[in-house]
C-alpha positions in Angstrom: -15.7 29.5 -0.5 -13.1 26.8 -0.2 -11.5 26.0 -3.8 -11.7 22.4 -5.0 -9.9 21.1 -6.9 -10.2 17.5 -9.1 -7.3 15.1 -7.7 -6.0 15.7 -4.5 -2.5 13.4 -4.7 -0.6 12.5 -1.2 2.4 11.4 -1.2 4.0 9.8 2.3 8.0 10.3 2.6 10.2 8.8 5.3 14.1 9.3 4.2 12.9 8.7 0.5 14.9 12.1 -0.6 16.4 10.3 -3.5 12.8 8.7 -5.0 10.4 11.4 -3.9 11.9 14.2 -6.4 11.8 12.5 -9.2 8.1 11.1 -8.6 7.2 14.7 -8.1 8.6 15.6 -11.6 7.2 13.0 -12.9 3.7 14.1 -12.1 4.4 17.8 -13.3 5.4 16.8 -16.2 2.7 14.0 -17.6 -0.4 15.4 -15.8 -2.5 17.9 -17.9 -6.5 17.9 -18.8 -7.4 17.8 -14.8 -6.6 19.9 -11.4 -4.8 18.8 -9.2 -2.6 19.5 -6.2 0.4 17.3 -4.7 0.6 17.1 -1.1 3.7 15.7 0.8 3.1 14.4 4.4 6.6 14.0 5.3 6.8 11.4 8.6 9.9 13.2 10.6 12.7 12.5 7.6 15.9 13.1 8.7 17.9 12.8 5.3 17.1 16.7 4.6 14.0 15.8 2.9 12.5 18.9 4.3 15.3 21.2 3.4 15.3 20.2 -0.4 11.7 20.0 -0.6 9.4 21.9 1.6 9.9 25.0 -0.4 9.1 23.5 -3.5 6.0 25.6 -5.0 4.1 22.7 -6.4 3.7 20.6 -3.5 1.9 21.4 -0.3 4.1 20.1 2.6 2.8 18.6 5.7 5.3 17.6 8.5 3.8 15.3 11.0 7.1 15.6 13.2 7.7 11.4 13.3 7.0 8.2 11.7 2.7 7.6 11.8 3.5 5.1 9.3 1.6 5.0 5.6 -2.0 4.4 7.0 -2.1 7.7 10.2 -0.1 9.9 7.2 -2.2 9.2 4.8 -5.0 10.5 6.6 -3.1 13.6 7.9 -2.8 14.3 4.1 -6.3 13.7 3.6 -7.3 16.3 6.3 -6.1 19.0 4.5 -6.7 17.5 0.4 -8.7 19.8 -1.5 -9.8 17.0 -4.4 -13.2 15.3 -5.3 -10.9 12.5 -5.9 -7.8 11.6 -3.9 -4.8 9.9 -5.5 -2.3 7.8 -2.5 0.5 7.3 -4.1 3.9 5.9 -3.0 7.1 8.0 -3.5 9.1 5.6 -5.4 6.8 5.5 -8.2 7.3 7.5 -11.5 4.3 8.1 -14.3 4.8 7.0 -17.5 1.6 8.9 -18.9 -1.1 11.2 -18.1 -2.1 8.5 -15.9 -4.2 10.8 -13.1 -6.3 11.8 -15.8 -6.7 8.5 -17.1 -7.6 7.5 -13.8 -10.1 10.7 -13.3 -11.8 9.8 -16.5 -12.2 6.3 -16.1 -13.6 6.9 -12.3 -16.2 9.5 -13.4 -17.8 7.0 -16.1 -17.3 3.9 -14.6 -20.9 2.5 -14.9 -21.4 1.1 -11.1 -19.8 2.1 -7.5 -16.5 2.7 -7.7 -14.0 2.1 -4.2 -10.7 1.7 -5.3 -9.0 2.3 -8.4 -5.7 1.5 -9.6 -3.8 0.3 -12.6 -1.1 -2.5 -13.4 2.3 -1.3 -12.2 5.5 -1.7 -14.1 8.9 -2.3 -13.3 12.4 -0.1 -15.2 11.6 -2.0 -18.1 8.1 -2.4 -18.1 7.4 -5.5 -16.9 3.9 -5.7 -15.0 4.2 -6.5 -11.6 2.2 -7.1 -7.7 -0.7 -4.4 -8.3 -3.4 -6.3 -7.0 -4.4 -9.1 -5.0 -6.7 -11.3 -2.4 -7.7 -10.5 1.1 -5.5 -12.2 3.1 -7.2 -15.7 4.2 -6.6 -17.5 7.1 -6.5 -21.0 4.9 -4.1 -18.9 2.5 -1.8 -18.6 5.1 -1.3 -21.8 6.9 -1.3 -23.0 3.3 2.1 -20.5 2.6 3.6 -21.5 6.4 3.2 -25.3 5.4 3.9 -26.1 1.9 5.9 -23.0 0.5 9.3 -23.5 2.1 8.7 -27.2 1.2 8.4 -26.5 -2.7 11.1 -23.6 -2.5 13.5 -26.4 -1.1 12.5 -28.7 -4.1 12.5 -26.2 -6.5 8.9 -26.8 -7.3 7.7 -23.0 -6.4 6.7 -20.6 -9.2 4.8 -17.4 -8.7 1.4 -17.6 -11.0 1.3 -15.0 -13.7 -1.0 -12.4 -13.3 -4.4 -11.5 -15.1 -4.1 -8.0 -16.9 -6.9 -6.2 -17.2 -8.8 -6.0 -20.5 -9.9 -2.5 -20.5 -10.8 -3.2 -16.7 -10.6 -5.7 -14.3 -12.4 -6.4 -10.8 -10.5 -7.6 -7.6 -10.4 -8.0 -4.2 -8.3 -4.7 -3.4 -5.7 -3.0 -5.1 -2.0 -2.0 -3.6 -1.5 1.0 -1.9 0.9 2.1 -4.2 -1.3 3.8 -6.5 -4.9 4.2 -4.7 -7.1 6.0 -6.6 -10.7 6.4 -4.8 -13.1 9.0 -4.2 -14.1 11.6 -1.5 -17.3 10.5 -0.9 -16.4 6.7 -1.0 -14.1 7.8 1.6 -16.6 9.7 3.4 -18.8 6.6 3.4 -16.3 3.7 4.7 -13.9 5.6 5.8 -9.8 5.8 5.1 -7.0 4.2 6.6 -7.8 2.6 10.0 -5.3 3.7 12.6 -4.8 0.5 13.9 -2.3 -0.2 11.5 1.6 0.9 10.8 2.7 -0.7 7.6 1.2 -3.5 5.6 -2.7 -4.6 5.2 -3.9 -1.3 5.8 -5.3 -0.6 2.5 -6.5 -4.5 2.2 -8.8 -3.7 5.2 -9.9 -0.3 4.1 -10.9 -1.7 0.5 -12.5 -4.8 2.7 -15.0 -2.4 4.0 -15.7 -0.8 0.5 -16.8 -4.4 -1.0 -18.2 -5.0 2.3 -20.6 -1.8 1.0 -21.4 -2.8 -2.2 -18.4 -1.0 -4.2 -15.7 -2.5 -6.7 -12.6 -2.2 -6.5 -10.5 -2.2 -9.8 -7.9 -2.0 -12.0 -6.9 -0.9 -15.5 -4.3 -0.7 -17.8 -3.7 2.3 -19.7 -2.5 4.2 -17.0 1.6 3.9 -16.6 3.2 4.0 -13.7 6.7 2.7 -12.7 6.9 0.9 -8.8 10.8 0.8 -7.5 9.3 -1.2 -5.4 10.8 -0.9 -2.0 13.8 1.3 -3.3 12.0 4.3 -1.6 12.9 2.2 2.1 16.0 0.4 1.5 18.4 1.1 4.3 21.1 -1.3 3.6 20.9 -3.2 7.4 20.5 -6.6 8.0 17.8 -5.6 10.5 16.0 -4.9 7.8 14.1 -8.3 7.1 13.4 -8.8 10.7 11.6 -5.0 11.0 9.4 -6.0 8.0 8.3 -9.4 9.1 7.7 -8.4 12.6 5.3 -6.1 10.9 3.4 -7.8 8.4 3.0 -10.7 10.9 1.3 -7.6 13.4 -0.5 -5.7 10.6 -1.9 -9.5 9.6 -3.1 -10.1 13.3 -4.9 -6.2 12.9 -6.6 -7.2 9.5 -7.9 -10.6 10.7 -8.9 -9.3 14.1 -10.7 -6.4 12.4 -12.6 -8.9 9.4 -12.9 -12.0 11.2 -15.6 -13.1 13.6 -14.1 -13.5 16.9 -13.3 -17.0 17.0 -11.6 -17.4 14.0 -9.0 -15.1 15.1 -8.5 -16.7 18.0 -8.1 -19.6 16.2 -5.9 -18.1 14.4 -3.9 -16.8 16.8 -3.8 -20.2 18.5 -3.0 -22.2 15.0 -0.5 -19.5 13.8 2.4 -19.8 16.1 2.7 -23.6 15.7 2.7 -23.5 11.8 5.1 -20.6 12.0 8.0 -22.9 13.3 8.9 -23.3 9.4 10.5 -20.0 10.1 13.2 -22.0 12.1 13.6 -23.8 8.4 15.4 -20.6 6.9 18.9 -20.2 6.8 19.6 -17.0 6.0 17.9 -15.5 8.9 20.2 -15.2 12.5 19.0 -17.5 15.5 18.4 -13.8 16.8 16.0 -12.5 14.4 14.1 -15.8 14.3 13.3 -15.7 18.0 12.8 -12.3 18.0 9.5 -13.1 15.6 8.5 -15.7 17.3 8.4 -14.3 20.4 6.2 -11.5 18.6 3.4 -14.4 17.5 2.6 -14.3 21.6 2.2 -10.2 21.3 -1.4 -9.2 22.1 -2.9 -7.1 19.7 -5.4 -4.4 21.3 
């Protein structure tokens, strides 16, 4: 008979060498009072993550041979995850507390249906920061093309503070940084759709769990540090263009795969003209500005 254990945690890597040790000692060093088992899906690292790593007796190492993206690895890792509850959880991210129990405890008394499950993130100094948010709305987004770079160039742009939890919290979905959700939730909506790369894909999946009837939440006893991007930072200039020319595709995925039909045409059709603002910002090349544009024309299959 097949041992199970309580957490099943998967962790995706891609060159994050530097991040993904310490998140690992992090874990083995805070987690007690629940099983659990740490499984790295490396996506075809080639900064000798495997070397350092793969022989490291606490973690169960999974090389998918290139990059799926977070979404395709994920689910590799889930293939093989031995837990009743799985924990995503990004590499550059470093536990403050005994925060998979936390997590464990609060998902196996939480009085209704549980999707998603995550806590409010900190930064080094223990600052809260993004940990949840909206699904991305069509309106929300011509909103952002039209009026934000008008209110960043009068200086009238501040970033709302966010609602902490108080012991728990309801949202729309929580980040894919720290993911906490269950097998059978899993087995019922289904994980990561394949569609995606990078960006939205955990938006959509936690989509279908409200579209079922679950809640997805946060909390705020568990502690967890978020380097936020530190795990991906490659130092190029190519760097912003990559990143918007995928959240503008993952964007077009998500609405395609929510939206009746005709708004995402509509979309599609409304999009491209409003994104001209990008022509507005002057620290991106003539290059890279065309080079996004030209993607707003890309069909999406």
């Amino acid at each position: 008979m097949e041992q199970v254990t309580d957490v099943s945690i998967i962790i995706v890597n891609y060159n994050t060498l530097h991040v993904l040790k310490p998140c690992i000692d992090s874990i083995a060093e805070h987690t007690q009072g629940v099983s659990y088992e740490m499984i790295v899906v490396d996506n075809g690292s080639t900064d000798g993550t495997a070397e350092a790593m793969s022989g490291d007796e606490r973690i169960v190492w999974l090389e998918t041979g290139e990059n799926l993206g977070f979404g395709k690895a994920n689910n590799a890792g889930l293939e093989i995850a031995k837990g009743r509850y799985i924990l995503f959880l990004n590499s550059d991210t470093l536990l403050v507390n005994n925060a998979v129990k936390i997590m464990y405890d609060f998902a196996c008394q939480y009085p209704g249906k549980l999707g998603a499950l995550g806590c409010v993130l900190e930064d080094r100094e223990g600052h809260p920061i993004h940990s949840y948010g909206r699904f991305p709305r069509m309106r929300d987004d011509f909103s952002k093309l039209i009026f934000t770079p008008l209110k960043k160039a009068l200086h009238l742009h501040h970033e709302p503070a966010m609602p902490l939890p108080d012991p728990y919290m309801k949202v729309e979905y929580v980040t894919g940084a720290d993911l906490f959700v269950a097998r059978d939730v899993l087995n019922d909506c289904g994980a990561f759709h394949p569609a995606f790369f990078m960006y939205c894909e955990e938006a959509e999946m936690e989509y279908r769990f409200q579209q079922k009837g679950y809640d997805n939440v946060v909390i705020r006893t568990p502690r967890i540090i978020h380097l936020e991007g530190e795990g991906g930072k490659d130092g190029k200039s190519s760097a912003f263009l990559r990143d918007c020319l995928r959240q503008q595709k993952s964007e077009y995925i998500y609405y395609k795969l929510t939206h009746p039909r005709w708004q995402y045409w509509l979309y599609r059709i409304g999009h491209p003209v409003l994104r001209q603002t990008l022509w507005f910002y002057p620290h991106v090349s003539l290059k890279d500005k065309w080079a996004v544009i030209k993607q707003l024309f890309v069909r999406i299959d």
